[in-house]
C-alpha positions in Angstrom: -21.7 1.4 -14.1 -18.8 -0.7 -15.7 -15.4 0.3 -14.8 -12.6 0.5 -17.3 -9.1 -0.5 -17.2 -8.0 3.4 -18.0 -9.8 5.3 -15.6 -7.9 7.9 -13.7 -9.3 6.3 -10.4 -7.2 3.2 -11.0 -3.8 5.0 -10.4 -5.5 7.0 -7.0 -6.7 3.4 -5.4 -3.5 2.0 -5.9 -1.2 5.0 -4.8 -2.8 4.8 -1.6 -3.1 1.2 -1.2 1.0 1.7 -1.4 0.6 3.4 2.0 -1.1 0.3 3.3 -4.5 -2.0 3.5 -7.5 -0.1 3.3 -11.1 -1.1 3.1 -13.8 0.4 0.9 -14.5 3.5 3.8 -10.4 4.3 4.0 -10.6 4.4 0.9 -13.3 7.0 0.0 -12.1 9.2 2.6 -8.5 9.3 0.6 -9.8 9.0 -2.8 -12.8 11.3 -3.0 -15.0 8.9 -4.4 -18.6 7.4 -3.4 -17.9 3.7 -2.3 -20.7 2.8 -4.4 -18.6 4.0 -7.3 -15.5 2.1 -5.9 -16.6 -1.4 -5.3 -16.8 -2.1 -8.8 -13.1 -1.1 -9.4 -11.6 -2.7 -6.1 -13.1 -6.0 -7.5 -12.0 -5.6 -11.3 -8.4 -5.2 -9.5 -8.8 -7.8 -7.5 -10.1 -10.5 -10.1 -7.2 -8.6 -12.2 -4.7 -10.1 -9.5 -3.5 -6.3 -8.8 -5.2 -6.1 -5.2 -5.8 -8.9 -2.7 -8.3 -8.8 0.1 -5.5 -9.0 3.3 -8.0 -9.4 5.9 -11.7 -9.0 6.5 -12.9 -6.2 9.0 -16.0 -7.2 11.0 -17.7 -5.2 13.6 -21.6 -5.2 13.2 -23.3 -6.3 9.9 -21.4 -7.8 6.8 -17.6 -8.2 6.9 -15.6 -5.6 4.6 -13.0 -6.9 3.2 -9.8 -5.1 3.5 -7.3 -4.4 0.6 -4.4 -4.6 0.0 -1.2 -4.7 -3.1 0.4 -7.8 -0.9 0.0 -11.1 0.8 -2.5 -13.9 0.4 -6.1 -13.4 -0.5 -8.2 -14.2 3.0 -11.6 -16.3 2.6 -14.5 -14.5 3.6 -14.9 -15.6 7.2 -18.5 -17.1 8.6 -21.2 -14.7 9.4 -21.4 -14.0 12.7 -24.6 -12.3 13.2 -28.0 -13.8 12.4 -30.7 -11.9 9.9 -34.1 -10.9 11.8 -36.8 -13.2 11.2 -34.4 -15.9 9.4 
């Protein structure tokens, strides 16, 4: 799927982003939408400069990173967990 600039899920990621930094799961809670669907809008609005990633959220597995409209854009920190057999 390629995501274009005037899709009406543009306006809905950003009106809740307004209420504060939300990750991809926030986000398709609020929005309505599968996050497979979101990621490739959350990262055409972020190389657009209209989202920045605020923080990354980490608990088991990959880190998410978390969005939102202000602030600096966080590196993606170091993996913390090992894959099996690597």
């Amino acid at each position: 799927m390629r995501p274009r600039a005037e899709q009406p899920v543009i306006p809905l990621i950003l009106r809740d982003l307004e209420s504060g930094p939300a990750t991809v799961h926030d986000l398709e809670e609020t929005v309505r939408i599968n996050q497979r669907n979101l990621r490739p809008y959350l990262k055409m609005l972020w190389q657009d400069g209209k989202v920045v990633i605020v923080a990354w959220e980490q608990r088991t597995g990959p880190a998410l990173p978390v969005y939102g409209l202000e602030g600096n854009n966080r590196p993606r920190p170091r993996r913390k967990y090992k894959r099996r057999g690597s």
